[in-house]
Structures are given as C-alpha cells and as structure tokens.
PLY file of the C-alpha trace (Angstrom):
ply
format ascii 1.0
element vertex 140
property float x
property float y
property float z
element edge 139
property int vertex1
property int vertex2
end_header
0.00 0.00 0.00
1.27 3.18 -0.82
0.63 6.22 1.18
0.54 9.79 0.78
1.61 12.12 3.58
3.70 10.25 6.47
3.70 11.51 9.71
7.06 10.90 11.26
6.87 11.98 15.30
10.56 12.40 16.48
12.24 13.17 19.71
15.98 12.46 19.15
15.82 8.83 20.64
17.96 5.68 19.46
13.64 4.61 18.93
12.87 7.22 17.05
15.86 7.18 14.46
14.70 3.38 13.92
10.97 5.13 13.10
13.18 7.00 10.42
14.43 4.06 8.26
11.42 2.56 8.17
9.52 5.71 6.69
12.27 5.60 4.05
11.56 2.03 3.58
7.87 2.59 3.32
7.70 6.19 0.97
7.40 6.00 -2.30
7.89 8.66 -5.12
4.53 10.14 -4.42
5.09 10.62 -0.41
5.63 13.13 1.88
7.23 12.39 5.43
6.47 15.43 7.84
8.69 15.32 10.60
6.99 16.52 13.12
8.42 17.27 17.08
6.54 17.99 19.73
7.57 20.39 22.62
5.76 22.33 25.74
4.31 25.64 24.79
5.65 28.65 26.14
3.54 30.06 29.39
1.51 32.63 28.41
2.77 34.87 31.32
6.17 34.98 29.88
5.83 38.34 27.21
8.04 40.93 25.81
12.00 39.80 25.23
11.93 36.82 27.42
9.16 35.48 24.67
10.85 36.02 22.15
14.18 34.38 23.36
12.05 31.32 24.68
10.54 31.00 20.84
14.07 31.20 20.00
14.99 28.09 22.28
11.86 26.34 20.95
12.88 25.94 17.56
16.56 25.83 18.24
16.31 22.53 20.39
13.19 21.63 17.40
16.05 21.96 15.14
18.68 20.03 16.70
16.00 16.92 16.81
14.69 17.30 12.95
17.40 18.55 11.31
19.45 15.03 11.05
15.67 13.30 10.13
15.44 15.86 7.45
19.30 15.16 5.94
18.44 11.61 6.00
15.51 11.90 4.09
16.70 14.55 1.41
19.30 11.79 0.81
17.04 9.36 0.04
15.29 12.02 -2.41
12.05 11.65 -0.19
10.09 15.01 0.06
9.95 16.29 3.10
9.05 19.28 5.50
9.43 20.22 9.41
6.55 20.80 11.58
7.17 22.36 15.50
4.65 21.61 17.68
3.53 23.53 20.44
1.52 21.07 22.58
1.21 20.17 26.51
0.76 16.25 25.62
2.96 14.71 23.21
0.20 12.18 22.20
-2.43 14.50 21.44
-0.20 17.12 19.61
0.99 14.06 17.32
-3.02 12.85 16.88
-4.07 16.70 15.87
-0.66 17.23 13.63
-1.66 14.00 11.83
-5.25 15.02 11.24
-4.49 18.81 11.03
-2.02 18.17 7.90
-4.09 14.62 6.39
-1.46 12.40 6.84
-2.69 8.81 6.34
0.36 7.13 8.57
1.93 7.90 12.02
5.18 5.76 12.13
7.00 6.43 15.34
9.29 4.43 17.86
8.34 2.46 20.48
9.76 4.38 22.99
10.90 8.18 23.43
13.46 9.74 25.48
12.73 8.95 29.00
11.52 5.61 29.84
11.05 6.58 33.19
8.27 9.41 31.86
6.21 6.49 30.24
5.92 4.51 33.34
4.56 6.91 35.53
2.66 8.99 32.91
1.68 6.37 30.50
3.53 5.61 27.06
3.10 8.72 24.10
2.85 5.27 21.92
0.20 3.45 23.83
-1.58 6.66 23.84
-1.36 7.03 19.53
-2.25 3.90 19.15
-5.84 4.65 21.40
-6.35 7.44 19.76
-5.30 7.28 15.99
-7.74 7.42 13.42
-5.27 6.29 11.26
-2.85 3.50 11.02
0.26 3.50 13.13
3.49 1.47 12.71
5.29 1.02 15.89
9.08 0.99 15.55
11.03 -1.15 17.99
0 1
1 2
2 3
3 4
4 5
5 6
6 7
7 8
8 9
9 10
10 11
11 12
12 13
13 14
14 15
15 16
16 17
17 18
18 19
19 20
20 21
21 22
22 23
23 24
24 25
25 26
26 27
27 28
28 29
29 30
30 31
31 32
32 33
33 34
34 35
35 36
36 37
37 38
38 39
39 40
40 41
41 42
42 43
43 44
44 45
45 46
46 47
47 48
48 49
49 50
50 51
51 52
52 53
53 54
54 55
55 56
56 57
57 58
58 59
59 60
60 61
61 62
62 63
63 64
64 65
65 66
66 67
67 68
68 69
69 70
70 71
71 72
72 73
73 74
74 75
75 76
76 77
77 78
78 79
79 80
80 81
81 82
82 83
83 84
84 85
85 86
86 87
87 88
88 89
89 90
90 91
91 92
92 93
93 94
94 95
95 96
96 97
97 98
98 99
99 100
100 101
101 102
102 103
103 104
104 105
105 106
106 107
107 108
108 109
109 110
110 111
111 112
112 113
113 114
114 115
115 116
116 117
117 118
118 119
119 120
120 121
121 122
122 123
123 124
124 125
125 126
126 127
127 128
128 129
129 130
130 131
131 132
132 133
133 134
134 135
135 136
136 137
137 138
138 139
C-alpha cells in the first residue's frame, strides 16, 4: 500500500531514528514524510524579550532533533518538510498534527526519550495507538 503524507513523530531517541528508516523504507515517489516534534508551549505569562528568546529556544532545540531526520531523508530524495509543535501532551499534539495536515500514517518508535516518563505517565505510543484514526506502525 502506498501512502501519501507520512507523519514521522521524532524526539531524538535511538527509537525514534529506527521510526526513520522505516519511513524511508515505506515512501514512495509520491510521499511526503512530515517530521513533526513535539515540545511544551511557552507560558503565556512569559511576554516581551523573554518570549521572544524562549521561541528562539523552541525551535533551536526543534532543530537540533529534525534537522538530522530531514538530511536523511533529502538523501534518500524523499520530500519532506518540518513541523514544530507547540503542545502540553505529546500524544495529542501528534493525533491533531496527523489530522491537522491529512497524513494517512503515524510511524513512530516504540519508545521516546525517557523511559522513566512512560511509566509513571503512561507511554506517548500506547496513547497514539488509542487514539489514531489512522494506522500507526510502531518501531522497535
């Protein structure tokens, strides 16, 4: 099955650089892999220059996580785009990014960054995979 738009949820991890080469291994000509990261948005009581500098710091540490996804993918001649995403659950922000930009995939690893987060707050994965509309392909 071919599909369209591929939603590609990263955080850095050794789990979710797995997720990567297996959205190259699944695109074809006709696909688009938005690699999307998800980070805490910025309390609305910080204003003026410390905003701006925190905006700054949000898509600096963004960049440092979807940069490398991106190289690897322009490599591969796979089209490809960047999406920040300002969200206070990781699992939700990936649900509305994938229905928000009509991606027909979410393939992400099976675990992110802190292990220790999932066990106590319940796994960003296990969460996707409740609430996806679409299918998801779990990367160990």
């Amino acid at each position: 099955m071919a599909y369209n738009r591929i939603l590609l949820p990263v955080d850095g991890s050794e789990h979710s650089m797995h997720a990567v080469a297996n959205a190259v291994e699944l695109s074809c000509a006709t696909s688009e892999i938005i690699v999307a990261t998800v980070l805490p948005p910025i309390p609305n009581v910080i204003g003026g220059d410390a905003r701006k500098e925190a905006e700054d710091a949000v898509k600096t540490d963004a960049a440092l996580i979807t940069q490398p996804v991106l190289e690897t993918l322009r490599k591969s001649n796979i089209a490809c785009q960047d999406k920040i995403v300002l969200h206070t659950s990781t699992a939700e922000g990936i649900i509305e990014t994938a229905e928000d930009m009509k991606c027909d995939l979410i393939i992400m690893g099976s675990r992110g960054r802190s292990e220790i987060e999932g066990l106590l707050l319940g796994s960003v994965t296990h969460k996707v995979l409740t609430l996806a509309k679409i299918p998801v392909l779990v990367v160990r």
